[in-house]
VMD Tcl script that draws the C-alpha trace (Angstrom):
set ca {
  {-87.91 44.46 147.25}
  {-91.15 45.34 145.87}
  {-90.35 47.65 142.91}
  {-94.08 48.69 142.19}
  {-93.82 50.27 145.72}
  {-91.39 52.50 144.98}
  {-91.76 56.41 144.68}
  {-88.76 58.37 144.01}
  {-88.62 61.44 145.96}
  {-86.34 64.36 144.95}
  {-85.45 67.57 146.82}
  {-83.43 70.34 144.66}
  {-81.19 72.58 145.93}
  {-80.09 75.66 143.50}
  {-77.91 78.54 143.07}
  {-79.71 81.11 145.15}
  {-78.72 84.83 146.61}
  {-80.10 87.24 149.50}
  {-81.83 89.96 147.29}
  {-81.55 90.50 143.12}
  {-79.97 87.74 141.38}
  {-76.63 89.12 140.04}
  {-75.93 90.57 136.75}
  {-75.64 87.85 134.09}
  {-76.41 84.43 136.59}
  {-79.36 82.58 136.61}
  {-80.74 80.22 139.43}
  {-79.49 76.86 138.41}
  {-79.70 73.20 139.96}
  {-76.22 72.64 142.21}
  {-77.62 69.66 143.72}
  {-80.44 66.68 143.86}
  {-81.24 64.93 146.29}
  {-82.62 61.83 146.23}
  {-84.00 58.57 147.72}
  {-86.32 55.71 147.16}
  {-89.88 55.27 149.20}
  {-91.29 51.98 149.45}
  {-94.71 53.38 150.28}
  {-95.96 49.65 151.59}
  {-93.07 49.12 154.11}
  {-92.03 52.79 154.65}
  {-88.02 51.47 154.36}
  {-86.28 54.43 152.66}
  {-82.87 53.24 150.50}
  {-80.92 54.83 147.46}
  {-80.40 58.03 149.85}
  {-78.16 60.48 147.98}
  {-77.08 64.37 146.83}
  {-76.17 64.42 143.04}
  {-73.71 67.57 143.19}
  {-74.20 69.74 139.87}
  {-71.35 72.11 139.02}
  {-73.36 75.28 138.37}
  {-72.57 76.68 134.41}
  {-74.09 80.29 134.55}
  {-73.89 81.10 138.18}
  {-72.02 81.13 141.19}
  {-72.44 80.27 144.88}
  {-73.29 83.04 146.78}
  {-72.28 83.47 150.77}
  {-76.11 83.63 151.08}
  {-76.40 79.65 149.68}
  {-73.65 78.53 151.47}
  {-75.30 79.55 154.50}
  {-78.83 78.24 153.42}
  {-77.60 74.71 151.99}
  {-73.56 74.33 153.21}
  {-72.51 73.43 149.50}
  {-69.95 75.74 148.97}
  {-68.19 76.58 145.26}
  {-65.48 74.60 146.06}
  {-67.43 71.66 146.95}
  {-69.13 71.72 143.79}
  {-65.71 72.34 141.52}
  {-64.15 69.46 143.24}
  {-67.10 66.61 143.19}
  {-70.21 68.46 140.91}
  {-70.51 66.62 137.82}
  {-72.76 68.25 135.16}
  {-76.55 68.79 135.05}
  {-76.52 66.10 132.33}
  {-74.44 63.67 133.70}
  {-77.14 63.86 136.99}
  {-79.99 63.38 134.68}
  {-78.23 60.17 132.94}
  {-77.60 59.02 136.85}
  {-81.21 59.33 137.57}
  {-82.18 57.44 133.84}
  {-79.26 54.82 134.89}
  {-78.91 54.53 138.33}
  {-82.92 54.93 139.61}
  {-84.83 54.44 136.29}
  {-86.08 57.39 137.47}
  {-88.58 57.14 134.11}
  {-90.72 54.43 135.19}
  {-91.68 55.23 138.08}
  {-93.88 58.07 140.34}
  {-92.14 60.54 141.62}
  {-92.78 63.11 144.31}
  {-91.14 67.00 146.21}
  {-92.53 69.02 148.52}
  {-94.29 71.84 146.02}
  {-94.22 72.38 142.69}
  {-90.91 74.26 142.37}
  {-88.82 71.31 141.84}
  {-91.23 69.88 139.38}
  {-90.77 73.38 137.39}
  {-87.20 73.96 137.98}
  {-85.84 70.15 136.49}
  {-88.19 70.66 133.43}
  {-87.27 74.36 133.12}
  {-83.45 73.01 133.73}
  {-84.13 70.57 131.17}
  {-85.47 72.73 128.63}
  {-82.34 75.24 129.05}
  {-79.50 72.59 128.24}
  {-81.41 70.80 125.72}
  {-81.59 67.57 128.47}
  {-83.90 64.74 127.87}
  {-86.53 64.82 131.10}
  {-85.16 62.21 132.99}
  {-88.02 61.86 135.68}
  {-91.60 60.43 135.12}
  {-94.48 62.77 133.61}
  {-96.09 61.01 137.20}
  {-95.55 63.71 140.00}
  {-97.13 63.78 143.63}
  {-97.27 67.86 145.49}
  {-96.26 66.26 148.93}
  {-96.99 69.58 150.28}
  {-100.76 69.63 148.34}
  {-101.00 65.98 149.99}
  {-99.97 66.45 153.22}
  {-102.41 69.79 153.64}
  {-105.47 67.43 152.21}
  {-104.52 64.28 154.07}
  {-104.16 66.30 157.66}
  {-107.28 68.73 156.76}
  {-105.28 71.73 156.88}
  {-106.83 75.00 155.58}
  {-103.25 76.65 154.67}
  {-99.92 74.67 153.49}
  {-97.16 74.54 155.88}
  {-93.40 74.25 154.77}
  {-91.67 70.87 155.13}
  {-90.22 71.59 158.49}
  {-94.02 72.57 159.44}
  {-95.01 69.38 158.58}
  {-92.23 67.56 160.23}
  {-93.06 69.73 163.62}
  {-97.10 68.52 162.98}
  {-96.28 65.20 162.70}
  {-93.85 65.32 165.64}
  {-91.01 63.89 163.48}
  {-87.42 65.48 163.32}
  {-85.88 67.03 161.11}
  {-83.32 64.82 159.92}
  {-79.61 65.87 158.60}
  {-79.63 69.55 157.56}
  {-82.27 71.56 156.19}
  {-82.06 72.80 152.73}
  {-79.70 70.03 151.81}
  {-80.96 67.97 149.09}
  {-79.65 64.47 150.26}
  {-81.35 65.00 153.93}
  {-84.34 66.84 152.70}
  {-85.47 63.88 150.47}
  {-85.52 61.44 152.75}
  {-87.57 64.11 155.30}
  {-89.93 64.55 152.70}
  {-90.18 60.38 151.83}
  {-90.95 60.10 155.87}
  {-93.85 63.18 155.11}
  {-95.37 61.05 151.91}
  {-95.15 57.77 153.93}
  {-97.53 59.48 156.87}
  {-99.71 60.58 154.04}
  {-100.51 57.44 152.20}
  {-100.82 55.73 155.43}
  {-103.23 57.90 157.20}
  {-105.38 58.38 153.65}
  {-108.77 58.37 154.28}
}
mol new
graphics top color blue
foreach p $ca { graphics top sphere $p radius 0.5 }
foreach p [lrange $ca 0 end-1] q [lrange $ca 1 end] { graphics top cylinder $p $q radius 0.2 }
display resetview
């Protein structure tokens, strides 16, 4: 494999309710998902979802329905937000290389996650706006959502939306169309 191919793509999925957030909880990281692009073949490998036990918050009915994680999925295989960063550092050397998401929330939310538990940045300071990409690459005048772009491109939706682990690798497929239909 090809290493200075690769672009890391990560999707995060967090603590989230229908309405106000709750008295005292805070959104919060409760999973990553994650896989590896090689942007010269397209082949996407290291598919996964890094399951965070939330600290300060709690998974609301509304998330559950969104995502599927559940509070007992996360209590019985979550591992903490800096044990996930350490797997990114160890596991994807997540440092070294480009990474990419679809927006700029996730971008925001690991630094701002980061920040808040006094967490070394695990990711590169490289970051690609797959959504800013796609919208330049297909000409569009307004940015579409990731399932938009999917439906443009005529490519399904794989897994289940708003999962981490599945929405990676449907944003990787997204990037790939982008960098090979650059003009």
């Amino acid at each position: 494999m090809n290493y200075k191919n690769n672009i890391i793509i990560i999707d995060l999925e967090a603590t989230c309710w229908n309405g106000k957030v709750p008295e005292g909880q805070v959104n919060e990281v409760i999973e990553i998902g994650i896989c590896v692009l090689d942007t010269a073949t397209g082949l996407i490998t290291q598919n996964e979802g890094i399951l965070i036990k939330p600290t300060r918050s709690e998974v609301s009915p509304f998330c559950t329905e969104l995502t599927t994680i559940t509070q007992e999925l996360l209590d019985a295989e979550g591992i903490s937000f800096k044990e996930a960063c350490a797997k990114l550092r160890e596991d994807y050397n997540a440092h070294y290389y480009t990474w990419a998401s679809y927006g700029a929330y996730d971008l925001k939310m690991m630094k701002k996650q980061c920040h808040i538990r006094g967490v070394d940045y695990p990711l590169s300071q490289n970051h690609i706006n797959v959504k800013t990409l796609f919208s330049e690459t297909r000409g569009l005048r307004k940015k579409v959502g990731m399932n938009g772009a999917l439906n443009i491109l005529n490519i399904p939706l794989e897994g289940t939306h708003h999962r981490g682990v599945d929405d990676a690798k449907n944003i990787a497929k997204i990037l790939h169309w982008c960098i090979t239909n650059k003009a």
